[in-house]
C-alpha positions in Angstrom: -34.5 -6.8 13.3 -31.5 -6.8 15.1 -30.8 -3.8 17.2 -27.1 -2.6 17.5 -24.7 0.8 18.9 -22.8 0.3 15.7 -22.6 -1.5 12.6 -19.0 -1.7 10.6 -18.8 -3.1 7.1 -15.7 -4.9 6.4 -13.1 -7.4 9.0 -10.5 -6.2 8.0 -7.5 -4.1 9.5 -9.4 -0.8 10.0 -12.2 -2.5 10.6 -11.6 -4.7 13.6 -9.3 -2.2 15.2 -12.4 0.3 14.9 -14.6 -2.9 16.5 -11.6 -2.8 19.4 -11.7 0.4 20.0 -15.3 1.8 19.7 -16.2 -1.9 22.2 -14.6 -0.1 25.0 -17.0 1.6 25.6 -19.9 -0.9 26.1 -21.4 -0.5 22.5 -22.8 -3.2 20.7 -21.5 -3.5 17.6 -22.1 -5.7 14.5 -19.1 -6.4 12.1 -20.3 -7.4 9.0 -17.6 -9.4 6.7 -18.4 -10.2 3.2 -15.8 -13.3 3.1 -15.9 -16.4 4.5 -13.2 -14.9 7.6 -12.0 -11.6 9.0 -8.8 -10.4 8.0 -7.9 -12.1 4.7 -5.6 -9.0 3.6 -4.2 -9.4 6.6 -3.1 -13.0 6.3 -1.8 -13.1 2.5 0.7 -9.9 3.7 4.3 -9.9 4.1 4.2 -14.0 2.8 2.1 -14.9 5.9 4.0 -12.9 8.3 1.8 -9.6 8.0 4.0 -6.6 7.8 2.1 -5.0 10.5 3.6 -1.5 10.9 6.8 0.7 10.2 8.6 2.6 12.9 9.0 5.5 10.1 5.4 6.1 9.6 4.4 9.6 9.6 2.5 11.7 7.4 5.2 12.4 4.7 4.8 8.5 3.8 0.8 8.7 2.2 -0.6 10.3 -0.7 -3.8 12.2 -0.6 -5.4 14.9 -2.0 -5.2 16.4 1.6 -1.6 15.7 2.8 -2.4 16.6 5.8 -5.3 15.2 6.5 -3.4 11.9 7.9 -2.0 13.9 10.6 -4.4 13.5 13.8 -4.9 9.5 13.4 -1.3 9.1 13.2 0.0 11.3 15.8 -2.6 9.8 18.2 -2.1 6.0 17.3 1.3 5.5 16.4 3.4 2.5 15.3 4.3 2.3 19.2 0.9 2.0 20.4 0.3 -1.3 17.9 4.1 -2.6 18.9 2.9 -2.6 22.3 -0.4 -4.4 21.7 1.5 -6.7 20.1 3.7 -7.2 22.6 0.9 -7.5 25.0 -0.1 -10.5 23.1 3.5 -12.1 23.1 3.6 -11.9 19.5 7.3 -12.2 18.3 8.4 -9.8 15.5 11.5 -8.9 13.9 12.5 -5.4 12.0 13.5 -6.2 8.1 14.6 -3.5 6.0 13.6 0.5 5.7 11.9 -0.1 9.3 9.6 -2.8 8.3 8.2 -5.2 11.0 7.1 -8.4 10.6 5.5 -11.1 13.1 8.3 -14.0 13.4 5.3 -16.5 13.3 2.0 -16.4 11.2 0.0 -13.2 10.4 -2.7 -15.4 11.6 -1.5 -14.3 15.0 -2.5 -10.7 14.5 -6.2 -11.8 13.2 -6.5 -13.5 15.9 -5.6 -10.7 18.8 -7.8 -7.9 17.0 -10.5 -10.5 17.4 -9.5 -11.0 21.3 -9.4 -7.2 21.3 -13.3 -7.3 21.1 -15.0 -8.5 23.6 -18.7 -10.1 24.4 -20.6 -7.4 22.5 -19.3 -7.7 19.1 -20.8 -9.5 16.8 -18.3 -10.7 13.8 -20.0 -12.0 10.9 -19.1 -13.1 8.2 -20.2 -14.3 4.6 -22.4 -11.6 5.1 -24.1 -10.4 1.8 -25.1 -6.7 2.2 -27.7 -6.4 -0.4 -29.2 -2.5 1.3 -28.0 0.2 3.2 -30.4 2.9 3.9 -30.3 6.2 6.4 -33.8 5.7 8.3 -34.6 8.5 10.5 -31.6 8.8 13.2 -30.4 4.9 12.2 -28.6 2.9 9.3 -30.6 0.1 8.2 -28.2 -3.0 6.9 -29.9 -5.7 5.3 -27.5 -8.8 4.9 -28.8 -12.3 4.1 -32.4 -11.8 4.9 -31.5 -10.0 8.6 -31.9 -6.2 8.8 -29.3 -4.7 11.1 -30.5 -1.3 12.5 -27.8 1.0 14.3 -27.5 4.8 15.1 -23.9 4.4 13.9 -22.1 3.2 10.5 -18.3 2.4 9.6 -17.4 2.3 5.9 -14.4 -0.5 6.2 -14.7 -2.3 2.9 -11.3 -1.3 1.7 -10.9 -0.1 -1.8 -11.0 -2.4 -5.3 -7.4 -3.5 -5.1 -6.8 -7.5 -5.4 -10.3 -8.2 -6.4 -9.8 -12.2 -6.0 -9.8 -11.2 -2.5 -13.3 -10.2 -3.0 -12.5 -6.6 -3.4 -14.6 -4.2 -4.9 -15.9 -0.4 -5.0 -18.3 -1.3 -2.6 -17.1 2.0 -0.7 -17.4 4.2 -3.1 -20.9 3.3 -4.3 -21.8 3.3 -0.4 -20.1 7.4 -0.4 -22.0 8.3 -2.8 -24.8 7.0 -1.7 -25.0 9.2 0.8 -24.1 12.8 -1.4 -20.0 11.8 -0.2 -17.6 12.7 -2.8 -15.2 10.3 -4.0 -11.5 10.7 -5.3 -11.1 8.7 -8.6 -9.3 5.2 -7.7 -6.5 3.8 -9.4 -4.0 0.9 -8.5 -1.0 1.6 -6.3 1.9 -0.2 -5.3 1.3 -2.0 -8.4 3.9 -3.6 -11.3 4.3 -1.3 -14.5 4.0 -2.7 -17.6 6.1 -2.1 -20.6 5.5 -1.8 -24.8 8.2 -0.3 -28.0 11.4 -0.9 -27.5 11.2 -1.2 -23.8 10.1 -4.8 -24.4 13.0 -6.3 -24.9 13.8 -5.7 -21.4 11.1 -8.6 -21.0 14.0 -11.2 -22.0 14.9 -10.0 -18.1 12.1 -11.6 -16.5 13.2 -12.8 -13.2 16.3 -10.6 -13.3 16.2 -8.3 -10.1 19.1 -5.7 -8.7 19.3 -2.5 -6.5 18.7 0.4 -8.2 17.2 3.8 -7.7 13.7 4.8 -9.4 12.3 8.0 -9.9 8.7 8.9 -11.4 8.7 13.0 -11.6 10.7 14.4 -8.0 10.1 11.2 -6.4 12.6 8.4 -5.5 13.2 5.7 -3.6 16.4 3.0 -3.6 15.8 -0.5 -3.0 15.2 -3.6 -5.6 13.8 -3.5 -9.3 12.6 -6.5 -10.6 12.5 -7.0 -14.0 8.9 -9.2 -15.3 7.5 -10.6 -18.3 5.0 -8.3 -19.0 7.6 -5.1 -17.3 8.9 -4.0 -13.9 8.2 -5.0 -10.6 10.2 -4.8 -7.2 9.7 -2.4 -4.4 11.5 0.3 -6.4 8.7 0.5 -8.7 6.2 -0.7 -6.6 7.0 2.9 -4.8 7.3 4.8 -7.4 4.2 3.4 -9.2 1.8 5.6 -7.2 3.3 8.5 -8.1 3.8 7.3 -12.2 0.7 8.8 -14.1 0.3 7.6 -18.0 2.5 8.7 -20.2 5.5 10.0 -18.0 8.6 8.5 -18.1 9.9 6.7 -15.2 13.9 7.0 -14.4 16.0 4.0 -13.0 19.9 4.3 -11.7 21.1 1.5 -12.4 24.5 1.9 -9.9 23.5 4.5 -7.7 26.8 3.4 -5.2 28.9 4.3 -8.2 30.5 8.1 -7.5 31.1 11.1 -10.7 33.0 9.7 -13.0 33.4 6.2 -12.2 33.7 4.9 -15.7 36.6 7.1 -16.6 38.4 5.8 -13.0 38.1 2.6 -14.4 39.5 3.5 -18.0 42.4 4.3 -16.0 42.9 1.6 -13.5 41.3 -1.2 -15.8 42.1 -0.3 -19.2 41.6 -3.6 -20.4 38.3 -4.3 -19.1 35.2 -4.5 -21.0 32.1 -2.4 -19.9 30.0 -5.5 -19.7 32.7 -7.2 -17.1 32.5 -4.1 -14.8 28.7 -4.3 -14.9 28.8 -8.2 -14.0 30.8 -7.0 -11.1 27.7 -4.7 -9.8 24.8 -6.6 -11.8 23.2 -9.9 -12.4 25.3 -11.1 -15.7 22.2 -10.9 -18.1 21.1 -7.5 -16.9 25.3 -6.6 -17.4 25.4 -7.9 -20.9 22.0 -6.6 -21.9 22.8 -3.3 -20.4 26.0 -3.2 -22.3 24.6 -4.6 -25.8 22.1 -1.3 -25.6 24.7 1.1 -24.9 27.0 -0.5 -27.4 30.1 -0.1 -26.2 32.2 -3.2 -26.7 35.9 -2.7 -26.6 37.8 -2.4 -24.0 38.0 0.9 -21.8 41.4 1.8 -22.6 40.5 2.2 -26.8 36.8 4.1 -25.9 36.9 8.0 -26.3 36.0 9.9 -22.7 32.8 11.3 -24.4 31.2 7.8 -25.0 32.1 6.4 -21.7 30.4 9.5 -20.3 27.6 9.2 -22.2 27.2 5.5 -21.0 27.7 6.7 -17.7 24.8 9.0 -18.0 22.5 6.9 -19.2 23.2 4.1 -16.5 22.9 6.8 -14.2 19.3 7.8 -15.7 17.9 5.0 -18.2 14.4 5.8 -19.1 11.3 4.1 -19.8 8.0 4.7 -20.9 5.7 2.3 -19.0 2.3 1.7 -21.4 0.2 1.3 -17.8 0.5 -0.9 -15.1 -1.2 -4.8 -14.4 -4.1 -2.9 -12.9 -6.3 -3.6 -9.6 -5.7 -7.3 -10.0 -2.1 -6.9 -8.7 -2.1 -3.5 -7.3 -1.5 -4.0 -3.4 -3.8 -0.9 -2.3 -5.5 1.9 -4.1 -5.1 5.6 -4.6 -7.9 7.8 -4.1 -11.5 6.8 -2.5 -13.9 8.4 -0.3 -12.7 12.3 -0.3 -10.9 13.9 3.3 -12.9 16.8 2.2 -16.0 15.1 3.4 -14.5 13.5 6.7 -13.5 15.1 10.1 -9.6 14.1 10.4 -10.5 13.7 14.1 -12.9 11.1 14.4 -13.1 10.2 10.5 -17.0 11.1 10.6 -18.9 12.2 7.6 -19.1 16.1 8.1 -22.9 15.9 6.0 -24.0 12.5 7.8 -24.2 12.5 11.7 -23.0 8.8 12.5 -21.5 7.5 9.0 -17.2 7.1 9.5 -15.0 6.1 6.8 -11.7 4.1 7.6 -8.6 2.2 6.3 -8.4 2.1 2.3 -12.0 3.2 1.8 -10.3 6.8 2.3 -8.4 8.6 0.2 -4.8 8.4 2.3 -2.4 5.6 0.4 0.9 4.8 2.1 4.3 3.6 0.9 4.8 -0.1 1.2 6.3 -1.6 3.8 3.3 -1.7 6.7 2.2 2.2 6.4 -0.8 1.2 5.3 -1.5 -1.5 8.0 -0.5 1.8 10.4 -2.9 4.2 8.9 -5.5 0.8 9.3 -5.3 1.0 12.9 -4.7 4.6 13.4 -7.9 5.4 11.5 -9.9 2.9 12.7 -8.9 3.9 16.5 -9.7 7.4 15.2 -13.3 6.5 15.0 -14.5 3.7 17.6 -12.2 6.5 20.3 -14.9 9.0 18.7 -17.7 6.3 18.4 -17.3 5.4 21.9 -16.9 9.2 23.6 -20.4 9.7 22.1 -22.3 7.6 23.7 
């Protein structure tokens, strides 16, 4: 039997920064990893370059049941803190878009500093095969590929179901349960939406992106909307997606620079123009003559009544469709829901019913927007609890 401070399922973002934090203060910790290496997530994200943070992340950018349960981690770790760690490391990184920051090299380089981050006495293992997990007494009992791992302490880091040919799975939620924890019903997030009825001929798009703005209920966001074979993709809809809930109608703006009454502006100063050569000037030419072959307005301005135009110009400024689902788990980038906050102190992320049992990263329910929140909530959470784990020894 080996004999550990702390045992943590899962190398991956919330679990090695938990590993980091918890080590410094002298625990021995165990990190169990069910792959073949730590930090896999980590290395497919942001094409390789891991998009390891946002300076905008705060707790108005994650969904939970408990929107303010996010709000201790990420005051007390904030994009800041990891910025500076990875400066520490000399790990060049660039800003993109909406406040997004990437490494200018490999992701590989960030895998490798939360495993410098731990020193001597942790223990990373991986294609470790947890086959038990049982409370004995004051310790969790782990028993992974014939070695029983015994610790007073126990993370939850195994992430949610999303991208299972990662090797994700509800292990985390079984494990929650387990142990008399409720659990918030998953579902994919930051996931494609697919499309059925009429909407499919849209799918004569595929590959066809453009700016636009997308709205699921009060929700929006403006950036890119990519239109696929099976429906829409694009970090538009990738946004919106984890608000969408079957059978709602999703909104898109297909010229959300245009001002009020644009279309009868042009009437005027282009009477001769088509509807379909405007749009090529602000669209891609297939979505523009698709667009326009829908709305059915084919003459030029000048000899179309006000009233159509404006009714165009209403439904470019709010075309609707009725997504039939999305492409599921497979393709969702995180998950909503997961272990409930209503269970876990916000503090120190420790089961209120189970002295010792935390629950970090994905495992809980707090999902972010995309563009590195949910790498930020990774390390804030897992700081949360190896700050707690190591104050209590």
């Amino acid at each position: 039997m080996e004999r550990f401070d702390l045992i943590i399922l899962g190398a991956g973002a919330a679990g090695l920064m938990c590993a980091a934090s918890a080590s410094r203060g002298g625990a021995r910790i165990a990190v169990l990893e069910k792959a073949e290496r730590p930090g896999k997530k980590i290395l497919i994200s942001g094409g390789g370059r891991c998009n390891f943070t946002n300076i905008h992340a705060g707790p108005a950018h994650y969904l939970s049941a408990n929107p303010h349960f996010a709000k201790s981690a990420l005051a007390r770790y904030t994009p800041q803190d990891f910025i500076e760690l990875v400066e520490r490391y000399d790990i060049a990184w660039h800003e993109k878009t909406l406040g997004q920051l990437f490494c200018d090299g490999s992701a590989k380089q960030i895998v490798q500093m939360l495993l410098d981050e731990c020193p001597d006495n942790v223990d990373v293992v991986c294609n470790a095969d947890v086959t038990e997990v049982v409370r004995d007494g004051e310790h969790f009992r782990v028993l992974s590929n014939g070695t029983s791992y015994t610790a007073p302490a126990m993370v939850i880091a195994t992430g949610g179901p999303s991208i299972p040919k990662m090797g994700a799975t509800g292990f985390a939620y079984d494990l929650a349960r387990q142990f008399g924890l409720k659990v918030v019903e998953p579902r994919p997030a930051l996931v494609p939406l697919t499309l059925g009825g009429e909407d499919i001929l849209f799918r004569e798009l595929s590959g066809v992106s453009a700016p636009v703005r997308a709205r699921a209920g009060k929700i929006e966001f403006a950036e890119a909307a990519l239109f696929t074979h099976k429906g829409l993709s694009g970090p538009a809809i990738l946004q919106i997606s984890s608000y969408w809930r079957h059978g709602e109608e999703i909104g898109i703006t297909f010229l959300p620079q245009m001002a009020d009454d644009w279309i009868l502006d042009l009437k005027r100063d282009k009477p001769r123009a088509t509807l379909r050569s405007i749009l090529s000037e602000h669209l891609p030419d297939r979505l523009a003559e698709a667009l326009a072959q829908r709305l059915g307005v084919y003459r030029d301005l000048g000899n179309v009544p006000d009233k159509e135009l404006r009714r165009a110009a209403a439904r470019l400024a709010d075309w609707r469709f009725l997504p039939n689902g999305t492409e599921g788990f497979a393709k969702a980038e995180v998950t909503i829901g997961g272990i409930s906050t209503n269970e876990l102190s916000s503090r120190t992320m420790e089961a209120k019913k189970v002295p010792g049992l935390y629950a970090v990263g994905e495992a809980v329910d707090v999902t972010g927007w995309l563009g590195g929140y949910n790498f930020q909530w990774a390390w804030a959470s897992g700081a949360a609890a190896g700050a707690a784990i190591a104050l209590s020894r």
